[in-house]
C-alpha positions as a printed NumPy array, in Angstrom:
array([[ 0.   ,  0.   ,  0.   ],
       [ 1.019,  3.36 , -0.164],
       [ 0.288,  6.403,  2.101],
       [-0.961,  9.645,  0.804],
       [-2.753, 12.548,  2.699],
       [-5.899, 11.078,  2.588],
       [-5.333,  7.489,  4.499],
       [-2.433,  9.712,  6.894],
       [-5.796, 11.609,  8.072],
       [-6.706,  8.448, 10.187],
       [-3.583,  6.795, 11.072],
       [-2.2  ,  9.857, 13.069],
       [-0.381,  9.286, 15.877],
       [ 0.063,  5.931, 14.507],
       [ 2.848,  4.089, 13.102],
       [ 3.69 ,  2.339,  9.444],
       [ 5.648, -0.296,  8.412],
       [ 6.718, -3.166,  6.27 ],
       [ 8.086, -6.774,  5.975],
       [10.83 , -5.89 ,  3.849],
       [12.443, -2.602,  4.963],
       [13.609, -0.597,  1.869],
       [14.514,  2.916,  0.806],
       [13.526,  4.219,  4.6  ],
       [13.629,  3.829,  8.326],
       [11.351,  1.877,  9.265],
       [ 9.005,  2.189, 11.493],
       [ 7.407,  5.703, 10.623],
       [ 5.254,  7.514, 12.402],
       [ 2.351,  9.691, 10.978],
       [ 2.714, 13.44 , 12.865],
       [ 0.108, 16.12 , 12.425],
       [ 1.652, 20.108, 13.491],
       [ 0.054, 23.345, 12.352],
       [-2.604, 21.444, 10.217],
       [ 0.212, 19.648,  8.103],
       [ 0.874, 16.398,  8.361],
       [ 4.176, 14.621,  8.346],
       [ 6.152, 11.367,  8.607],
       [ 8.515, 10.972, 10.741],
       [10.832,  8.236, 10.206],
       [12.916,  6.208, 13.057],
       [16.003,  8.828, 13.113],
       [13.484, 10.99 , 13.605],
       [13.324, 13.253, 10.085],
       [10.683, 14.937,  9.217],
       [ 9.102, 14.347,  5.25 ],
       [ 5.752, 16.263,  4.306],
       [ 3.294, 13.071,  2.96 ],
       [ 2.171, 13.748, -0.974],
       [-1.655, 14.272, -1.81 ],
       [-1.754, 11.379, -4.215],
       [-0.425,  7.542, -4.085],
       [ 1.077,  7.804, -7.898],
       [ 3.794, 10.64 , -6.327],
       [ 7.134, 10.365, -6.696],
       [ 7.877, 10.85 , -2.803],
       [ 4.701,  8.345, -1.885],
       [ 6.384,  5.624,  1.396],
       [ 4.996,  2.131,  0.846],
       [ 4.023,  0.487,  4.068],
       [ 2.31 , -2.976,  4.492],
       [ 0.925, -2.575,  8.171],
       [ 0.033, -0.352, 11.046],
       [ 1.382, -0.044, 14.393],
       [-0.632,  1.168, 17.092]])
C-alpha cells in the first residue's frame, strides 16, 4: 500500500511499516503540526506526505502499528 494525505488523516499518531524494509527507516510515524501532516521516520526526520499515491515521494508500508 502506499500512504498519501488522505489514508495519513486516520492513522495519526500511529505508526507504518513493512516486511521488507527498503529505501527508509522503518518504522514511521504519521505526525500532524500546524494542520500539516508529516512522517517521521525512526532517526526521527521529518518528510511532508504527498496528496496522491502515484507521487514520486509516496512511502509504501504494508501494516500499522498502534
Amino acid at each position: 500500500m502506499k500512504l498519501n494525505i488522505a489514508k495519513a488523516k486516520e492513522l495519526v499518531g500511529k505508526k507504518i511499516d513493512c516486511k521488507v524494509r527498503r529505501f527508509g527507516y522503518y518504522p514511521m510515524e504519521i505526525k500532524e503540526r500546524d494542520g500539516e501532516l508529516y512522517l517521521k521516520d525512526a532517526v526521527g526526520v521529518c518528510m511532508p506526505i504527498p496528496e496522491r499515491e502515484d507521487d514520486f515521494n509516496c512511502h509504501d508500508y504494508d501494516f500499522i502499528i498502534d
